[in-house]
Every structure is written in structure tokens, then in C-alpha cells.
C-alpha positions as CSV (number, residue, x, y, z in Angstrom):
1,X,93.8,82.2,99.5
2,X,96.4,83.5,102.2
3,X,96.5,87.1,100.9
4,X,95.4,89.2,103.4
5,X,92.1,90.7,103.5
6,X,92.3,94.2,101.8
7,X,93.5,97.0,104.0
8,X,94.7,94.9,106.8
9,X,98.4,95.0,107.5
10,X,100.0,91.8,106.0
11,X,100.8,90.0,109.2
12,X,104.4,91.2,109.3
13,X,105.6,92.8,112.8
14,X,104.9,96.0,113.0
15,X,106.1,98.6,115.9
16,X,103.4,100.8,116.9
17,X,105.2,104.0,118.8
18,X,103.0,106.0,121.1
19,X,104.7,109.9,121.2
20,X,104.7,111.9,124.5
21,X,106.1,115.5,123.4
22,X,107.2,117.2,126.2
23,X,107.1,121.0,127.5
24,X,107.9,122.6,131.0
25,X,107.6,119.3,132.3
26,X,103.9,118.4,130.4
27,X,102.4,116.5,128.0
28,X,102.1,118.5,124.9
29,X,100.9,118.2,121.0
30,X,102.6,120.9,118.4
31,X,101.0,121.0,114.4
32,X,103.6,121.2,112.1
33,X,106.1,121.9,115.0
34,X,104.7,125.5,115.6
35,X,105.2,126.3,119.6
36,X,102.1,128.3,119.1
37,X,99.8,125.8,118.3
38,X,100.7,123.7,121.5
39,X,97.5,122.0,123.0
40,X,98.3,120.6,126.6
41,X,97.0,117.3,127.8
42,X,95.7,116.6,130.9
43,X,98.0,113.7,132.4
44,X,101.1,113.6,133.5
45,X,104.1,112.1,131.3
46,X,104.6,109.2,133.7
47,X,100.9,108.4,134.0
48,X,100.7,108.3,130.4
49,X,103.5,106.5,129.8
50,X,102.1,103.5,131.8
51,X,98.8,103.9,129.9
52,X,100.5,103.4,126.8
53,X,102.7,100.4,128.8
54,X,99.3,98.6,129.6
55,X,97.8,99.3,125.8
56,X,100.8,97.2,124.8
57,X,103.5,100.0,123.6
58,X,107.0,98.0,123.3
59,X,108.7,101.6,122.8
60,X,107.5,104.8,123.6
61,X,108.4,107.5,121.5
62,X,109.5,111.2,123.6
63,X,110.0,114.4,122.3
64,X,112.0,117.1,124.8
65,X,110.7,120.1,122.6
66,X,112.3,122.6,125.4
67,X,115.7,121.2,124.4
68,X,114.9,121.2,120.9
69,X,114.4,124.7,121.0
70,X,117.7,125.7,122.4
71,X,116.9,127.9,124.9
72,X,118.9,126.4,128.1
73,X,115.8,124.3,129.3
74,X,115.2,120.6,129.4
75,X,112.6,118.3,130.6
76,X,114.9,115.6,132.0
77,X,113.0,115.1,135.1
78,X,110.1,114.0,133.1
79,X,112.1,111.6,131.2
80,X,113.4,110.1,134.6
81,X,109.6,110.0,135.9
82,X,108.7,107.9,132.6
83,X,111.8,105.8,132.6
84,X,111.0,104.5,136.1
85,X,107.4,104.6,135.3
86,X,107.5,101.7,132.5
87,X,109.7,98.7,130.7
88,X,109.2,100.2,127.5
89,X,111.9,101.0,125.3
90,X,112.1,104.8,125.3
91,X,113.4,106.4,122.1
92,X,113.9,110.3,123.1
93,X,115.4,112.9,120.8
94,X,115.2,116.6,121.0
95,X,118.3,118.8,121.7
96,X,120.5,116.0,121.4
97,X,123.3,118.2,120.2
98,X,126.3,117.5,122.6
99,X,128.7,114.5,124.1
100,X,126.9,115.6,127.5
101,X,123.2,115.6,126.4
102,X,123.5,111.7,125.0
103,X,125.8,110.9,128.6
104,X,122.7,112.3,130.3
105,X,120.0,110.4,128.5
106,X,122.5,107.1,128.5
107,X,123.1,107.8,132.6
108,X,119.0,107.8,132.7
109,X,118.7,104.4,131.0
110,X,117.3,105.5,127.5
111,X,117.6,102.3,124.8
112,X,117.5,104.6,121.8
113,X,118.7,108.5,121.5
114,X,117.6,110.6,118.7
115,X,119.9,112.8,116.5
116,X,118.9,115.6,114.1
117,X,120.6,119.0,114.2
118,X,124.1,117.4,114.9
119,X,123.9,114.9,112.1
120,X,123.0,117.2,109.4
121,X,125.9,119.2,110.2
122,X,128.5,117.1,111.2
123,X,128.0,113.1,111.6
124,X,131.9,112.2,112.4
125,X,130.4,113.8,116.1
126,X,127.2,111.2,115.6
127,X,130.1,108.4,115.1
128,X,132.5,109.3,117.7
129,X,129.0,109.1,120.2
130,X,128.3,105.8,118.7
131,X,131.8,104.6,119.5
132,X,131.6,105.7,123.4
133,X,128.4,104.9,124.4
134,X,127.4,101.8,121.8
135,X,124.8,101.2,119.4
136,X,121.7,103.1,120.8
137,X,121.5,106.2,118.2
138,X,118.8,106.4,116.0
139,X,119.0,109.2,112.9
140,X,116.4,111.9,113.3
141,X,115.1,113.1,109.4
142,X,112.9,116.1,109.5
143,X,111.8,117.3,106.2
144,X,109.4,119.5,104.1
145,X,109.2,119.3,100.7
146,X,112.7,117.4,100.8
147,X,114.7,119.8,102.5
148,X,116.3,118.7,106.3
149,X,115.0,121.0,108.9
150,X,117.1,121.3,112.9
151,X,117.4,123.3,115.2
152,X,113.9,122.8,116.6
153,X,112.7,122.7,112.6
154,X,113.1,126.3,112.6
155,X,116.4,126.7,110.1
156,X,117.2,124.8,107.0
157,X,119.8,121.9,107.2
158,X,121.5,122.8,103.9
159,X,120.7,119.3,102.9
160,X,117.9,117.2,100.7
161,X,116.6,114.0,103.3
162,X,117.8,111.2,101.2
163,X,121.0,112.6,100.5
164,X,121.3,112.9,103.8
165,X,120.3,109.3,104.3
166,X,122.5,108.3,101.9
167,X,125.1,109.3,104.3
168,X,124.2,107.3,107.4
169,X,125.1,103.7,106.5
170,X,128.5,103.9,108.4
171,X,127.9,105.6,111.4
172,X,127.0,102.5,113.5
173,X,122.9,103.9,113.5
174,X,120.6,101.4,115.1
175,X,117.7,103.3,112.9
176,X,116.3,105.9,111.4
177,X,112.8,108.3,112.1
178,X,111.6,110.1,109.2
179,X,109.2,112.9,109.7
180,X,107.6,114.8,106.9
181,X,106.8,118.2,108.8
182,X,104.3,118.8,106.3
183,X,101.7,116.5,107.7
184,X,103.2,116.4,111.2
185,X,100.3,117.2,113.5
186,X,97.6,117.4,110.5
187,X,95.9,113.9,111.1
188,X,95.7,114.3,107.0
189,X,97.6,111.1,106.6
190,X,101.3,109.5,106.2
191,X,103.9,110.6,103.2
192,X,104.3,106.5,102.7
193,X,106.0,107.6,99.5
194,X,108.9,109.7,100.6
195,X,109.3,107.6,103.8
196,X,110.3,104.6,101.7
197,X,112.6,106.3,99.7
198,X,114.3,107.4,102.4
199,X,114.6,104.7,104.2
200,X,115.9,102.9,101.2
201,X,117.9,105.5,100.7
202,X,119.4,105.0,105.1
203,X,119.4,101.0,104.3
204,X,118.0,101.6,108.0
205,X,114.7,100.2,110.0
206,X,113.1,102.9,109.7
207,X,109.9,104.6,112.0
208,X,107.5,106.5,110.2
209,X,106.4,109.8,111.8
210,X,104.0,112.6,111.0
211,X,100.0,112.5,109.5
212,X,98.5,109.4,111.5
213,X,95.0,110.2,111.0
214,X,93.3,106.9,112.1
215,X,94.1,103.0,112.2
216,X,94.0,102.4,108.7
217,X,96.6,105.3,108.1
218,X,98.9,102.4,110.3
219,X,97.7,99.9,108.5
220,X,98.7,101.0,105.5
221,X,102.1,102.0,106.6
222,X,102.5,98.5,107.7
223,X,101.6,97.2,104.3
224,X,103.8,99.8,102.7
225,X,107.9,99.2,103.0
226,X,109.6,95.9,104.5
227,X,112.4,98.8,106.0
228,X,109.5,101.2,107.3
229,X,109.1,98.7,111.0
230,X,107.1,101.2,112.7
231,X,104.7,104.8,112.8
232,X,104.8,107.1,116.0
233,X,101.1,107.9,116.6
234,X,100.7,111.1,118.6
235,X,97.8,113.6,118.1
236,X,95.5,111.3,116.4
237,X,95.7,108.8,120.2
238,X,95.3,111.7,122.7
239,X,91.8,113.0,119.9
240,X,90.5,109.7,120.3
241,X,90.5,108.7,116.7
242,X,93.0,105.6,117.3
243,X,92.4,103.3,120.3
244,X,96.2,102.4,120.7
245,X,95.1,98.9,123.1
246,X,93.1,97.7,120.3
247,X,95.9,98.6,117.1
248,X,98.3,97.0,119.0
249,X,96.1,93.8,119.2
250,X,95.6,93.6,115.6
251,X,99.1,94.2,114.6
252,X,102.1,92.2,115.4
253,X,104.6,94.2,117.5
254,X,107.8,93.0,116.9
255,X,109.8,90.7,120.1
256,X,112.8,91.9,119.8
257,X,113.3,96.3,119.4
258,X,116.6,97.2,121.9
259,X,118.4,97.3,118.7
260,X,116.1,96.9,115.5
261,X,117.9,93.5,114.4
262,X,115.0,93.9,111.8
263,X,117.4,95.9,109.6
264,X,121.4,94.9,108.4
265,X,123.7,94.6,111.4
């Protein structure tokens, strides 16, 4: 008959989102967001970036850890290198937390900007972005066991994720990404489960992030939710255990991404 062939994805687009976590200026992979368990890569961001470009990637998912973590510095220069590197759409959140910090990532050309610490605590801010620089803001969910994390994931957001979710329809967000921190960096697979409640709970396209293990873990994500579009694969690609050219191949990537029209609006 025309059901698909059991754990293959069921034909529907499906956004597959190389990461490129970034740290003094390098390509970096954190477990669980500890700073201590960072494991450098060889390549720089640029260079990788086109890999992923000549894979397939339609977007490209970028981490500024150093600006996530508060301390004064950034790795904008990177994020220049990578912009003119590809065509890509280039989703980049960290340390999004001021009017200037989304003016800088606008003035570099970035389609979709991240927000996580500033939502949590105070989304009229999120709204009044939306309103200056357009519809290019994407809601950043980190959670463990329910509870937000910001700040870098190192202080509680006072808030469970879906309520927080719940709170996002009318703030003019393009999308959301969920991360459950739990299995961030663990390869031990996907929290399908909370990611779709979520993201029901948004009414947003939402990008799965945290536990890719191996293609079938994507697979299943793209069998899982009609509002889950995508899954940012990060560790799992650099150890070899996903071959990103040949995913991409076997799952539809979706035309049209500036603005996830996949979702309402």
C-alpha cells in the first residue's frame, strides 16, 4: 500500500539543521552545556559551514556559547566568516539579550535570531524587537526535566517550558527550538515526547534539538509531530555516526525556510 516502509520518515519535508557551536572563534561540541566538557574540532567555522552547504544544509544552526555565557566576549567574526562563506539560512542564538545584539546579527545578514534568556524574563522586549527589525526571531526553549534554563543554562528561568510556550503565540515568532538539556550532547536519543507538547503548546514550527544519536533518531523525529519541521544534529555529525549528505538525500528538506510558512502566519 502507500504507507511508508517502517522507520522511514513519511515523505513529509523535513529540515535537517547542521549545529556549529562556537568558542574563541572555533568549532566546539559541549555535553549537556558543561564548558568543561568542550571537545574542539579541527575545521574552521567557515570551512565547515560550506561542507554542510555542499551536503545539502538549507539552514545552519550556530551557537555563540561565548555570548551565551555573559562574560563580555562574542564570536561575531566567525559568524561574518560563515555568513559570507554560504547561502544557507543561518539561525544563531546565544547571548541574544539586548536591542544591540539582534541589530548586530540583523546588520550581518542572519535570517533567523535566537531568543532564550530575554524571553523567559520579559517577552514585551522580544515583541518590541520583532516590531523593529521584522519577523526573523525564533523562541529559544531550554529545559530539564520541564523547568526553562538561561543565562548560558546555568540559572533557572522561574518558568515550566510549555507554560512558557503557551505564552509565545503573540509575539510575531517565526519559530520555536526546543532543547531538552538532558540529552543535549548525550547521542542517547531525542525527547520526541516533550518536544511535541511543547510545540503544541508554542502553536509554532518547531526544531527539535538535543540527543541525535544516529539517522534513525531523525527519522523518527520526522515521523513524530506535523509542528516538529526540523532536528539540529551536532555531536552525532562531527563523530561520524550521521553522514549529513546522505540524510539530507533521503529526507525531503523543505523549499521554502526564510520564515517557516510551514506553521500559522
Amino acid at each position: 500500500g502507500s504507507a511508508a516502509a517502517p522507520g522511514r520518515p513519511s515523505g513529509r519535508p523535513f529540515l535537517v539543521v547542521p549545529a556549529i557551536d562556537l568558542r574563541a572563534g572555533r568549532c566546539v561540541r559541549l555535553v549537556q552545556g558543561s564548558f568543561a566538557s568542550a571537545t574542539v574540532f579541527p575545521l574552521d567555522p567557515a570551512e565547515q559551514a560550506r561542507r554542510f552547504a555542499a551536503a545539502g544544509a538549507r539552514m545552519i544552526h550556530v551557537v555563540d556559547l561565548d555570548a551565551a555565557e555573559g562574560k563580555g566576549l562574542d564570536n561575531r567574526t566567525a559568524i561574518s566568516a560563515v555568513r559570507a562563506a554560504v547561502p544557507c539560512v543561518l539561525e544563531v542564538g546565544g547571548g541574544v539579550r539586548a536591542k544591540d545584539d539582534a541589530r548586530r546579527l540583523v546588520d550581518l545578514g542572519i535570517e533567523r535570531i535566537v531568543v532564550g534568556t530575554v524571553l523567559a524574563g520579559s517577552p514585551e522586549t522580544v515583541a518590541g524587537w520583532v516590531e523593529r527589525f521584522g519577523r526573523r526571531f525564533v523562541a529559544g526553549i531550554d529545559a530539564r526535566a520541564g523547568r526553562v534554563r538561561v543565562a548560558g543554562w546555568t540559572s533557572d528561568g522561574g518558568i515550566v517550558d510549555t507554560d512558557l510556550a503557551a505564552r509565545l503565540a503573540s509575539l510575531g515568532l517565526v519559530g520555536l527550538v526546543y532543547t531538552n538539556i538532558a540529552v543535549d550532547g548525550t547521542m542517547a536519543g531525542p525527547d520526541l515526547a516533550r518536544t511535541a507538547e511543547v510545540a503544541r503548546a508554542a502553536g509554532l514550527p518547531t526544531i527539535l534539538s538535543g540527543g541525535i544519536g544516529c539517522e534513525a533518531d531523525v527519522e523518527a523525529a520526522a515521523a513524530a509531530d506535523p509542528l516538529v519541521i526540523g532536528a539540529i544534529v551536532g555531536r552525532a555529525m562531527y563523530e561520524g555516526r550521521v553522514d549529513l549528505a546522505a540524510l539530507i538525500a533521503r529526507i525531503p528538506q523543505p523549499r521554502d525556510i526564510r520564515n517557516d510558512r510551514t506553521g500559522r502566519g
